[in-house]
C-alpha positions in Angstrom: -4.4 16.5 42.2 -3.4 16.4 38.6 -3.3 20.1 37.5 -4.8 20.9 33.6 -5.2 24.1 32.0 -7.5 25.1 29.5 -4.9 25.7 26.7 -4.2 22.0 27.8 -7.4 21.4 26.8 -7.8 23.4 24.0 -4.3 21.3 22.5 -6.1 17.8 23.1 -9.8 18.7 21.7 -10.6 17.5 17.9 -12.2 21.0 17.6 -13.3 24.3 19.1 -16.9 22.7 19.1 -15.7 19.7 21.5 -14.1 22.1 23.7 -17.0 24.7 23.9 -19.5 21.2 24.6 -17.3 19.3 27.1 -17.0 23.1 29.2 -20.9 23.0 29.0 -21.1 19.2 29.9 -18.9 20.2 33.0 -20.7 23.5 33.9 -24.5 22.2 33.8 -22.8 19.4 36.8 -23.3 16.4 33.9 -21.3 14.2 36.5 -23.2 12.0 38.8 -19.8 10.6 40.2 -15.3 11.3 40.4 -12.7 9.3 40.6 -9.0 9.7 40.7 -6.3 6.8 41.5 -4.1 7.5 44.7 -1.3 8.1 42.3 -2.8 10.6 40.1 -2.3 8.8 37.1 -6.0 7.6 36.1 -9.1 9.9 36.1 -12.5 8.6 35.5 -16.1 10.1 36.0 -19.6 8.8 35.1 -21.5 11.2 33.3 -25.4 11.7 32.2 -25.8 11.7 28.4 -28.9 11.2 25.9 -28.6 7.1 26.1 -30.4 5.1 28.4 -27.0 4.8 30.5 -24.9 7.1 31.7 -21.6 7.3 30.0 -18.3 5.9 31.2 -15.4 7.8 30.5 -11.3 7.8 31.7 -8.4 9.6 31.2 -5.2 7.7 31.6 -1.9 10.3 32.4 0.6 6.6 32.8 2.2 8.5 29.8 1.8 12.3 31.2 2.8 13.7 27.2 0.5 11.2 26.1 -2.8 11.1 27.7 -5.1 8.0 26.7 -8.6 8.9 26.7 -11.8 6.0 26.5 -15.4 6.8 26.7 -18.4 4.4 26.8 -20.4 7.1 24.2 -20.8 5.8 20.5 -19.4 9.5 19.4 -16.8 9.2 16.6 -14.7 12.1 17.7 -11.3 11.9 19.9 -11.5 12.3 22.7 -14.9 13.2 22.8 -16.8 15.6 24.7 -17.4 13.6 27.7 -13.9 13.0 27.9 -12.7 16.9 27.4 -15.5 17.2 30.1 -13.7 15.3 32.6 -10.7 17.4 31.9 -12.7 20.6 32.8 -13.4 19.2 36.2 -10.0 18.6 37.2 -9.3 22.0 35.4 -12.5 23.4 38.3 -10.5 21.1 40.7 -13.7 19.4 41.6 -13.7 16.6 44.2 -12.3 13.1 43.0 -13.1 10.2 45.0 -10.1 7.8 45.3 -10.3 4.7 43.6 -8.3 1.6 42.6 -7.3 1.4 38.9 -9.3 -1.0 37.3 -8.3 -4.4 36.2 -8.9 -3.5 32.4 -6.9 -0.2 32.2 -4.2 -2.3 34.1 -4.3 -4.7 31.3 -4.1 -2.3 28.3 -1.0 -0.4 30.1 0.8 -3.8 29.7 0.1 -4.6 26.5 1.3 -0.7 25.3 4.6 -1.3 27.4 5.2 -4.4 25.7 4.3 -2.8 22.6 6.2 0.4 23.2 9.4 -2.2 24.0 9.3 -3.8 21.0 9.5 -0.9 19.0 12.7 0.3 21.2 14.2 -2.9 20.5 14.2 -2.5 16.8 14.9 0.6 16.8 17.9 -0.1 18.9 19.2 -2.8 16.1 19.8 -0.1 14.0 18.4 1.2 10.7 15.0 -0.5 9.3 15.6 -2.6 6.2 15.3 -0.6 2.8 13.3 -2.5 0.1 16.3 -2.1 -2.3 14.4 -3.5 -5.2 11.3 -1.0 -4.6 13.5 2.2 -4.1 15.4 1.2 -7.0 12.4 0.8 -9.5 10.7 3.7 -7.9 13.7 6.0 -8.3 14.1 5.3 -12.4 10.5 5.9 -12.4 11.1 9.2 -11.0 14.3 10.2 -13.3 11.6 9.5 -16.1 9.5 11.6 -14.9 11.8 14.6 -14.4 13.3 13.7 -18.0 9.5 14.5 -19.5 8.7 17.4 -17.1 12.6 19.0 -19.1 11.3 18.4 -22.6 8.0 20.2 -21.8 9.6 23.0 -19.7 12.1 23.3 -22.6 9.5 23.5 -24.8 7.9 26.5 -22.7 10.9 28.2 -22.6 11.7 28.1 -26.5 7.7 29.1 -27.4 7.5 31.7 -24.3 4.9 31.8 -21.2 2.9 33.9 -23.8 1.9 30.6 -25.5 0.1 29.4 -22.0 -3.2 30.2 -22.9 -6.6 28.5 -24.0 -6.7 24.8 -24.9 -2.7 24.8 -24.0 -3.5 25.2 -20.3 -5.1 21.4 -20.7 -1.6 19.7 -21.8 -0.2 21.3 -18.7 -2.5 20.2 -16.3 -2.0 16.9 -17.9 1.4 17.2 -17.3 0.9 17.8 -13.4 -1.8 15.2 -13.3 1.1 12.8 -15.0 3.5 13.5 -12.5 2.1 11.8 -9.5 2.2 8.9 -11.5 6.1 9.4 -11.3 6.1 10.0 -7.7 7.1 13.4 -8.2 4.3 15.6 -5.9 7.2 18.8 -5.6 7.6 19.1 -9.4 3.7 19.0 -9.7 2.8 21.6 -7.1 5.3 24.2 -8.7 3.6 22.9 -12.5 0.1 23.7 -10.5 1.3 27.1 -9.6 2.6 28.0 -12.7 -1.0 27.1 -14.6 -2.6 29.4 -11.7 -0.3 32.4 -12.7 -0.9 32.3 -16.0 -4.3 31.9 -15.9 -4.9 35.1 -13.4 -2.6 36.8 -15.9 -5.2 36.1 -18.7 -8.0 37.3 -17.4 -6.4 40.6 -15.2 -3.5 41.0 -17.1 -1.3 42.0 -14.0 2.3 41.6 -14.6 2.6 40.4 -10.8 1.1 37.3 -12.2 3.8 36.6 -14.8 7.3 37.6 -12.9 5.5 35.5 -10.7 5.1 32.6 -13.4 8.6 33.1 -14.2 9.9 32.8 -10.6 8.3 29.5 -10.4 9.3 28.0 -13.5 12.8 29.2 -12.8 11.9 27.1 -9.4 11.0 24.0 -11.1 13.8 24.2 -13.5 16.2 24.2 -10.8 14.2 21.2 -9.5 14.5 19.1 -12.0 18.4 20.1 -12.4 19.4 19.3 -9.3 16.7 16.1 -8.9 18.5 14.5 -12.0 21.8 15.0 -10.4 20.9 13.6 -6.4 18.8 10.9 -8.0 21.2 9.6 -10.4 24.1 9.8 -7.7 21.8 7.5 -5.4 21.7 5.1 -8.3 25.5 4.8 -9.4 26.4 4.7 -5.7 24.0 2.2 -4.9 23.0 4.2 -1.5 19.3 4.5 -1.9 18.6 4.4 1.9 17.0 7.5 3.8 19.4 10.8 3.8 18.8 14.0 4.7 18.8 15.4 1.7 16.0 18.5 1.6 15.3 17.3 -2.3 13.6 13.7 -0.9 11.1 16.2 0.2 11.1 18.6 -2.2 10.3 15.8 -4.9 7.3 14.7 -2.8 8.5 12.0 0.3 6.8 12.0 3.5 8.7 11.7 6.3 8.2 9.4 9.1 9.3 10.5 12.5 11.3 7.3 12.9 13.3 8.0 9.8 14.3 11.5 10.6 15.6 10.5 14.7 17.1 7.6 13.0 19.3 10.2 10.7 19.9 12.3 14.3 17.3 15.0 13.8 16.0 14.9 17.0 16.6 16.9 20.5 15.6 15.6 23.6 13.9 17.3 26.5 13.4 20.8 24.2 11.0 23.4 25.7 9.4 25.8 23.4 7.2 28.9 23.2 5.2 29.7 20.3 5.2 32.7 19.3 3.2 33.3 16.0 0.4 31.6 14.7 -1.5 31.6 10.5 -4.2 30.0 8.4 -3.1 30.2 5.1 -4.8 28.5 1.9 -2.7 27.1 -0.6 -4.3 27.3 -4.0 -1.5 25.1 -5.5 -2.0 22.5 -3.2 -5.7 22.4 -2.5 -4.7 22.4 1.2 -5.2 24.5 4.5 -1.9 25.4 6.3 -1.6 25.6 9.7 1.6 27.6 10.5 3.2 27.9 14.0 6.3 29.8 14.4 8.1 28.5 17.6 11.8 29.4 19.3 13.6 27.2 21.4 13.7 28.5 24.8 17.6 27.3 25.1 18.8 28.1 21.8 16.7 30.9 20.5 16.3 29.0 17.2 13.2 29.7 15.5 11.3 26.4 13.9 8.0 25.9 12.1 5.0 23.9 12.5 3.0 22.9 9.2 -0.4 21.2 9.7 -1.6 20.2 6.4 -5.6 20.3 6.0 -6.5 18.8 2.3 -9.7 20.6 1.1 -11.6 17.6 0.1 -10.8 15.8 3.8 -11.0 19.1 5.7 -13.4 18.1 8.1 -11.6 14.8 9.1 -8.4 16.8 9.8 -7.8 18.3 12.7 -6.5 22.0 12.9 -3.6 23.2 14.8 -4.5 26.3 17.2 -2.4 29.2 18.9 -0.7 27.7 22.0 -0.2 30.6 24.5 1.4 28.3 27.2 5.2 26.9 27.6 5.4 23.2 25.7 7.8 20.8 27.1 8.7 17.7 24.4 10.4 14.7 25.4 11.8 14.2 22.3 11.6 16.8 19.2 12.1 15.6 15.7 13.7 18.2 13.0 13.0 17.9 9.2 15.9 18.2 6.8 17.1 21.9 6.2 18.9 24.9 7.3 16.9 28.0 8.5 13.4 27.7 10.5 13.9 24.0 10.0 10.2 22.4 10.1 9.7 20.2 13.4 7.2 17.9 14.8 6.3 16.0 17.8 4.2 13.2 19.5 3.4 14.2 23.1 4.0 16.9 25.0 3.2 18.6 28.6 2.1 22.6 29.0 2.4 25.2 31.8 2.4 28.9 32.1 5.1 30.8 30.4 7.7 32.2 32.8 10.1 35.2 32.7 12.9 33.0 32.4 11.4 31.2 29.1 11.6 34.9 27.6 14.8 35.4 29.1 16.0 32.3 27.3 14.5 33.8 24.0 15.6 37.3 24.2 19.6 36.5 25.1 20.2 34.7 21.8 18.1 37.1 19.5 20.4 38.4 16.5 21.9 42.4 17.4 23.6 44.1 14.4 21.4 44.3 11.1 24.1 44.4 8.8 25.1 40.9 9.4 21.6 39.9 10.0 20.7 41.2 6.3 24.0 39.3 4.8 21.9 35.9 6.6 19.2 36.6 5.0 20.8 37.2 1.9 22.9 33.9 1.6 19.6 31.8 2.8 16.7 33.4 0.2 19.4 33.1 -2.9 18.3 29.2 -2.8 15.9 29.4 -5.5 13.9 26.2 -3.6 14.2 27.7 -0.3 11.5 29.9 1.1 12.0 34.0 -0.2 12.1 35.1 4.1 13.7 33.8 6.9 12.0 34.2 10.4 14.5 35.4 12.9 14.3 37.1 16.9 16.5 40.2 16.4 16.9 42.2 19.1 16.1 46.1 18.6 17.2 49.3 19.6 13.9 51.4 19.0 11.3 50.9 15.9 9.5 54.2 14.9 7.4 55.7 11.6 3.8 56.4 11.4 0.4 54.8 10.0 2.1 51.7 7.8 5.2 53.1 7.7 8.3 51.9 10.1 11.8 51.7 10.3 13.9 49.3 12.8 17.0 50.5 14.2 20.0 48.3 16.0 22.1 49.0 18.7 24.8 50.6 16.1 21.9 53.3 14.4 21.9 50.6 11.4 18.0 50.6 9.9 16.1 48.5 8.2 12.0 48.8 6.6 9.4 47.1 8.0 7.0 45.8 5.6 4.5 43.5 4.8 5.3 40.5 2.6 2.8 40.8 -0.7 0.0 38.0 -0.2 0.5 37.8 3.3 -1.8 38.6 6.0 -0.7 42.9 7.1 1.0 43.2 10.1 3.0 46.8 9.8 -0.4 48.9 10.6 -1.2 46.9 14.0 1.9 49.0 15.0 0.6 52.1 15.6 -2.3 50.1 18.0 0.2 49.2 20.1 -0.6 51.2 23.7 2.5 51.2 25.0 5.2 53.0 23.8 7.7 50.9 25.7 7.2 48.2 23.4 9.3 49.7 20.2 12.3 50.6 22.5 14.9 48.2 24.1 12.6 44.6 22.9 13.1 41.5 20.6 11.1 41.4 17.6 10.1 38.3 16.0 10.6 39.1 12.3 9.9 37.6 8.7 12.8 38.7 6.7 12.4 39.1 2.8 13.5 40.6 -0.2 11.3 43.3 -1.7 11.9 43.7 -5.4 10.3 47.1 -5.2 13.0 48.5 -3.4 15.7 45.8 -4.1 16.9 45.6 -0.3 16.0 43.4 2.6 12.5 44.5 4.4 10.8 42.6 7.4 7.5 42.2 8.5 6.7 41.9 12.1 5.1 39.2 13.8 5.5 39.2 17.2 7.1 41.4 20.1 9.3 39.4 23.2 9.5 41.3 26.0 10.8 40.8 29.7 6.8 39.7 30.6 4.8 38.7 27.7 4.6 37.9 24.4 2.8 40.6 22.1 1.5 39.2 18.8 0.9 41.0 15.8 0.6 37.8 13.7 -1.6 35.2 15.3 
């Protein structure tokens, strides 16, 4: 019999309110009968439910990564809670009868292998076609709008950020609203945080607020500069097909997984713990962020997860959760970039973590600080990149008291540890930590930023790897 965790579960579910009613569906004994194909494949049970009927509900494992699920209920959600129901019984390891696969399900697994072959065999005659007219037209659009977005910031720069203020902030967020007309979302997020700066600098008067205005514009100005230059290139070269350039991002394209395994950012048959987990709010972006910091059991590499949540659309979206189990993934796609590249996958299969997934972690964690730092250094200098870099360093003994600790290598090198301003503390969970064996001798899964305080390299913790377990400070 198939075997199904809860995390499993948890993965699968819409929401923690499906989970928490298909575990009271299955606990109450909602199903009159169980069924299970010889071949463990198909799962289906008939359960009691406020219509006249009881419900009819399947889970198909044909695809094991890719579960289909199909319920007789009228409920809009996916799968729904008769379905996640089922799921707890095998996770009880009730009693399935055996049963033949019906003649329906048998039908609809053709039709999605013929499907599924026709999309290999496209795929497999290369490259889709690029609309050359469309990108064309769409990309002057876009040099037009990065020519207006350089007379205004000009503009800025000449009067000062001073001049931001009262019936000014309108022809700014003007601007931004004008800039998705020129298919440039990046360039209007980093316009939308520089009108929120300014703004809490008028009413506190914090100077936080305007280095932090200045940062950004100095953000969007290199934007823009380098923009003019990759988009103008494309042009006079005439290759306007997908690259994988981090700026078709960073000017507001959405990738499709297609595009980026077609450019070679994929890995097959990758296995991955995760190993940090956030909520953050992005005021900029109206948006919830889901952020999941993952390392590749083989490689040690540390990637990131993004689930975007728009505010107005929050309840359609469906929000990423803290996986505690190993995830297996056929096929995992990597976006354009350098350091804790973002990645993304469709399908995947979980089981326990073992001590050789750790193992696999904690060998290829950096050792000597020093080098580590100089990294750091190169990657953060990227006025577009992100100002940290998460890294698995491995660590000789970490000690200090209250909120304040110091990191040391295997060479007596040292380095702060410190929570990134805006961020979610980590430092003071520290001195909660019971056991002492868990600052000596581990791998620490790290954030590492520059401070402008102190002018050097700190890091804030997020996670501890050791031999057993994975101890999160960050989740």
């Amino acid at each position: 019999m198939r075997k199904i965790t809860e995390q499993t579960i948890a993965v699968l579910a819409p929401n923690a309110n499906a989970v928490n009613n298909g575990r009271k569906i299955s606990q109450k004994g909602g199903f009159v009968k169980l069924f299970r194909s010889e071949d463990d494949t198909f799962y289906m049970g008939e359960c009691s439910g406020s219509g006249k009927s009881n419900y009819i509900t399947s889970a198909d494992f044909v695809e094991e990564e890719n579960p289909v699920f199909r319920c007789s209920c009228p409920s809009r959600q996916f799968p729904c809670k008769h379905s996640l129901a089922l799921l707890f019984e095998m996770n009880a390891e009730k009693e399935f009868t055996l049963c033949e696969i019906p003649e329906d399900i048998l039908t609809k697994r053709q039709k999605k292998e013929a499907r599924a072959a026709k999309s290999a065999a496209q795929k497999q005659a290369g490259k889709p076609k690029v609309n050359k007219a469309a990108r064309t037209k769409k990309i002057k659009k876009q040099l037009k709008g990065l020519k207006l977005t350089e007379e205004i910031m000009n503009h800025l720069l000449y009067a000062g950020l001073g001049t931001m203020g009262g019936s000014s902030i309108k022809t700014y967020r003007d601007l931004a609203k004008q800039l998705g007309d020129y298919y440039l979302a990046g360039p209007q997020l980093y316009v939308n945080r520089l009108i929120l700066e300014m703004e809490a600098f008028q009413k506190d008067g914090e100077n936080r607020h305007y280095h932090e205005a200045i940062h950004t514009l100095v953000q969007l100005r290199a934007c823009v500069k380098k923009a003019e230059v990759y988009l103008t290139e494309k042009l006079e070269k005439e290759e306007i097909g997908d690259d994988d350039n981090v700026l078709f991002e960073e000017l507001g394209g959405v990738w499709k997984l297609e595009q980026l395994q077609a450019l070679g950012l994929k890995k097959e048959n990758a296995c991955l713990l995760q190993l940090s987990f956030q909520v953050v709010y992005d005021q900029a972006r109206k948006e919830f962020i889901d952020i999941g910091w993952w390392a590749d059991v083989e490689t040690g590499e540390v990637s990131v997860t993004r689930n975007y949540r728009p505010i107005k659309a929050v309840k359609y979206v469906k929000q990423d959760d803290t996986v505690f189990d190993a995830v297996s993934v056929p096929i995992l796609t990597y976006y354009p970039g350098e350091k804790n590249r973002r990645i993304r996958w469709e399908g995947a299969t979980f089981s326990p973590i073992k001590r050789e997934h750790l193992a696999g972690i904690r060998k290829n964690a950096q050792t000597i600080l020093p080098a580590t730092v100089k990294m750091v250094k190169n990657q953060v200098k990227n006025v577009l990149s992100d100002n940290f870099v998460v890294l698995l360093f491995a660590f000789e003994q970490i000690g200090g008291v209250q909120d304040s600790y110091v990191m040391k290598d295997q060479e007596g090198n040292t380095i702060l540890l410190k929570d990134i301003p805006g961020m979610e503390g980590t430092v003071h969970r520290l001195s909660m930590l019971m056991e002492p064996s868990l600052l000596e001798g581990q791998v620490l899964l790290g954030a590492f930023f520059y401070q402008e305080e102190t002018h050097r390299i700190c890091v804030q913790p997020y996670s501890i790897v050791t031999d057993e377990k994975v101890v999160r400070l960050l989740y």
